[in-house]
C-alpha positions in Angstrom: -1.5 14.2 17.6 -3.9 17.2 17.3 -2.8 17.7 13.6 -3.2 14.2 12.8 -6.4 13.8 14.1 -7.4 17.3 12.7 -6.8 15.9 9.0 -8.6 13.0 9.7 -12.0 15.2 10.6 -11.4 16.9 7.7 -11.3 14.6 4.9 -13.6 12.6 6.5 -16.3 15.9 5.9 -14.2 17.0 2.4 -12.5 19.5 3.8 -9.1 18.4 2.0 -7.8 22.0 1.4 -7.7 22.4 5.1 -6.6 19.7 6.3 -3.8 19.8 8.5 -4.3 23.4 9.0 -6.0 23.1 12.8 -3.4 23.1 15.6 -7.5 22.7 17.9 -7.9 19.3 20.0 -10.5 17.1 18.3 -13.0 14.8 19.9 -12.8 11.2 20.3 -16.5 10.9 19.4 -15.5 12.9 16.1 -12.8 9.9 15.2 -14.8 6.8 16.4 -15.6 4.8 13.3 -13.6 6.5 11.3 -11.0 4.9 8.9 -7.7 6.4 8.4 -4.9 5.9 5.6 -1.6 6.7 6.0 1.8 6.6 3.7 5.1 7.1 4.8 8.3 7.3 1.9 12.1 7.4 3.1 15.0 6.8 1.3 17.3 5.0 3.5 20.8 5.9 4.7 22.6 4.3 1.8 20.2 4.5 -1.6 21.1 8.1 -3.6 17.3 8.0 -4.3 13.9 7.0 -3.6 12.4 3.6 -5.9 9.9 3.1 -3.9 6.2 4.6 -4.2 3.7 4.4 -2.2 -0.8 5.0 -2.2 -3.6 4.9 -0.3 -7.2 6.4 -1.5 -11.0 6.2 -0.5 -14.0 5.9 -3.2 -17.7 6.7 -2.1 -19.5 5.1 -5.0 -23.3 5.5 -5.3 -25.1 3.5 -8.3 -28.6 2.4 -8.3 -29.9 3.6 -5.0 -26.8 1.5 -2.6 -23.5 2.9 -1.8 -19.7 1.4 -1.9 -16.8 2.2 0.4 -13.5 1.0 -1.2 -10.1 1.8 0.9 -7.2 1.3 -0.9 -3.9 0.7 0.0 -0.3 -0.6 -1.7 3.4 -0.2 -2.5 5.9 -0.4 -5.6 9.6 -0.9 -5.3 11.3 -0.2 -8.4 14.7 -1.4 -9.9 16.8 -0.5 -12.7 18.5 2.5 -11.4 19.7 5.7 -11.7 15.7 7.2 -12.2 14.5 4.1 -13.5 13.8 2.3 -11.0 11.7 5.4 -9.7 9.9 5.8 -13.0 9.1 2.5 -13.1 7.1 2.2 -9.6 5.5 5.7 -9.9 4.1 5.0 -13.6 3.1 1.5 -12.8 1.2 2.8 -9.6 -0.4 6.0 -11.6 -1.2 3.4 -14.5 -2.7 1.0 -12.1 -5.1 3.6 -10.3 -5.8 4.9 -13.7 -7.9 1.9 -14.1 -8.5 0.7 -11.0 -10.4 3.7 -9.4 -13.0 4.6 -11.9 -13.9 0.8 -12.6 -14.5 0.4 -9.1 -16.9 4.0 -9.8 -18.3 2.4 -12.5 -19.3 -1.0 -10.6 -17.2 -3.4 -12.2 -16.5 -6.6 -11.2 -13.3 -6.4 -8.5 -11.4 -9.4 -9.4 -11.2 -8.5 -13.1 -10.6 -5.0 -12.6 -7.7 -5.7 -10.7 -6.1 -8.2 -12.6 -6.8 -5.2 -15.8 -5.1 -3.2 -13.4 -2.0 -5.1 -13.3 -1.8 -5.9 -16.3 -2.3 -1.9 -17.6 0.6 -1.2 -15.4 2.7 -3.8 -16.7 2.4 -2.8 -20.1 3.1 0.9 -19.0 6.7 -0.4 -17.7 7.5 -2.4 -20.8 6.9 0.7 -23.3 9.0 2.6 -20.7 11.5 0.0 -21.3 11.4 0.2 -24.8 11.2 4.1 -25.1 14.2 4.7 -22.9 16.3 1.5 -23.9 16.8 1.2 -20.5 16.1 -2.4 -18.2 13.9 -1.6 -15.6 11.5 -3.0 -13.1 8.6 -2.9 -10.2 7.1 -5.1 -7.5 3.4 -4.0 -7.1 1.0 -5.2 -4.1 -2.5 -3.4 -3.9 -5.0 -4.2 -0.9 -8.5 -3.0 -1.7 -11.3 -3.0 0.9 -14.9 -3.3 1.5 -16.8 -3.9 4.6 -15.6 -6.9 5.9 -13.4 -8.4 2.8 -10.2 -7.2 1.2 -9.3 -8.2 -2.2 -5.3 -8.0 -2.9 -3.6 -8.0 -6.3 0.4 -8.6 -5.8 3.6 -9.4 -7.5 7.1 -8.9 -6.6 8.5 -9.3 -2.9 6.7 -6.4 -1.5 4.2 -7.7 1.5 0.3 -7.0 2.8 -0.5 -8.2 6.2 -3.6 -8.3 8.0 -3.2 -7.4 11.8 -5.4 -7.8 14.5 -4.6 -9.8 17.5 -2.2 -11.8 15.2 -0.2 -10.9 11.6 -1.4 -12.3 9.0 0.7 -12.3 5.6 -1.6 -11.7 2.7 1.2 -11.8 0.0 4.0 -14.4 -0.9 7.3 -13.5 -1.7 7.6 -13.9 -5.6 11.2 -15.2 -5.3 13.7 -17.9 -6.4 13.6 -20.9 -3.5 17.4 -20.4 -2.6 20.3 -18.2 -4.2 20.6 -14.1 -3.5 17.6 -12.3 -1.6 17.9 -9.7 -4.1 16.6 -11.6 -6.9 12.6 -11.9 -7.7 10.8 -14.0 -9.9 8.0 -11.6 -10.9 7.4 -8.2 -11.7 6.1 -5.3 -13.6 8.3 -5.3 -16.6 8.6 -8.4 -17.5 6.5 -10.3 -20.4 5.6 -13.2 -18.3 4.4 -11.3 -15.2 1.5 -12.9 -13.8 -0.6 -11.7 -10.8 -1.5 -13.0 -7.4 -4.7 -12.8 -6.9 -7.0 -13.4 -3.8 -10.0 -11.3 -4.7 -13.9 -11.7 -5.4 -14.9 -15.0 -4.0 -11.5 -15.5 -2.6 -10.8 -12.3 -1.2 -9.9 -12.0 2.6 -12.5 -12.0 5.4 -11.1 -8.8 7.8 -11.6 -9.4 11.2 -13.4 -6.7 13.0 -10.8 -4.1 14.0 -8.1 -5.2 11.8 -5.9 -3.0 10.2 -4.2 -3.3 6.9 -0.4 -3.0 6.1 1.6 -2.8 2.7 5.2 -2.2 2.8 8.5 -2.5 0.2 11.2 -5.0 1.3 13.6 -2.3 2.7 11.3 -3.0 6.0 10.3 -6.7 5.8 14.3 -7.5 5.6 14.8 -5.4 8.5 12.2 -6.2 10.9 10.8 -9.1 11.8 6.8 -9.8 11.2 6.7 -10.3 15.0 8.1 -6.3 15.8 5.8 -5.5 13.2 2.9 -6.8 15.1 4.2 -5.6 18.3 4.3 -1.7 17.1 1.2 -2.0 15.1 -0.6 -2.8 18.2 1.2 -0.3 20.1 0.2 2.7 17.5 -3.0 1.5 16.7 -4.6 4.5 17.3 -1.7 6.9 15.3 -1.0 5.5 12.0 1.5 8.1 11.1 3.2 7.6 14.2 3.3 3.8 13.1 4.8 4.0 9.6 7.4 6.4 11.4 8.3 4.1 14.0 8.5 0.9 11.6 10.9 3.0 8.9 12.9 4.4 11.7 13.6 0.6 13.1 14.4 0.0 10.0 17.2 2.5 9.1 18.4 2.0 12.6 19.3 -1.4 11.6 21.5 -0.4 8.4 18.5 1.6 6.3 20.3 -0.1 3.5 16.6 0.2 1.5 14.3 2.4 0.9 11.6 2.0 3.4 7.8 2.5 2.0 5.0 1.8 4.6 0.5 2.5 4.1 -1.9 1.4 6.5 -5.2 1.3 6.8 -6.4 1.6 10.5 -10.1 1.8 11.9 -10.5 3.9 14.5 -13.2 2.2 16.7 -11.6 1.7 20.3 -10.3 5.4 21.2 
């Protein structure tokens, strides 16, 4: 859409302030080679609120005469209820970006920082634990690109997946082998949380064109990784309009979850 491709243009030139304030047709030369990030948060038809957080963010870091592009992407879905669950995710994500983003703009080592990261964020949910005498809990999955490689940083049951002409789960599923799907293994929040890593020299080669995709389980138990693939390929060139049409598959099958989706999608092709 015009708006969407209007924000893009925008923050690509740091325009932030107005973007999203252009109802003018844009381009296609303008959004070639561009990389957009999208998030999209719904609450379901049955949760009374939202656990679920969601991020996506783009660094520009210049040190000793070369430059870095990180993209960012990820998702927390937070138990414990009531607003626990909820201050669980949102504090663990802010936490985690807190030491994530300027380590990267300081040039720290990737794997490391992330595993910091996690761990920062993890220690954030246990004093909220302690301070509210409350249980509570968060999954966490974090995809973080440059040029051709993406590092992730995960636990819990929330997903990334790589997709270009094939889905490719980045993630496993930090669950019990059988017994209620409900139930996960590892989290922020609890003392033995450990992290999946697959970062520095065994990050992820990205295939050219691929996009990346984070999302809570209130979609991955809904739809299937294979009408995942099918309408990322089909809105490949309109993220929003592709976190939209996964959440609304999602809540048209029961929406018993909350639904959290954030892409990253090159725009070379348009």
């Amino acid at each position: 859409p015009p708006e969407e491709a209007a924000k893009i243009v925008a923050m690509s030139r740091g325009a932030a302030a107005a973007a999203g304030g252009f109802g003018v047709e844009i381009s296609r030369e303008l959004l070639r080679g561009l990389t957009a990030l999208t998030v999209v948060s719904d609450r379901g038809l049955r949760r009374p609120n939202n656990e679920d957080s969601g991020f996506a963010a783009s660094l520009r870091v210049s040190l000793k005469g070369s430059t870095r592009v990180f993209r960012i992407i990820g998702v927390a879905d937070g138990a414990g209820g009531h607003e626990y669950g909820e201050l669980a995710s949102s504090e663990g994500v802010l936490e985690l970006l807190g030491v994530l983003l300027p380590g990267l703009a300081e040039g720290e080592e990737v794997s490391g920082l992330i595993r910091e990261a996690f761990e920062a964020a993890n220690k954030r949910v246990l004093s909220l634990i302690e301070e509210r005498g409350a249980p509570m809990a968060s999954t966490l999955s974090l995809a973080v690109a440059e040029e051709d490689v993406v590092h992730v940083g995960h636990v819990g049951d929330s997903r990334i997946y790589m997709i270009g002409r094939r889905l490719t789960r980045l993630t496993t599923d930090h669950k019990p082998a059988s017994g209620p799907r409900n139930v996960i293994t590892n989290a922020l929040g609890l003392p033995s949380m450990w992290v999946e890593l697959r970062a520095g020299g065994s990050a992820v080669r990205v295939e050219p064109g691929a996009m990346l995709l984070a999302a809570t389980d209130g979609l991955t138990e809904m739809v299937s990784e294979g009408e995942v693939l099918t309408i990322a390929l089909r809105y490949s060139k309109a993220p929003l309009r592709l976190c939209s049409e996964l959440i609304e598959l999602a809540k048209k099958r029961g929406g018993y979850d909350n639904v959290t989706v954030s892409v990253m999608v090159p725009l070379r092709d348009l």
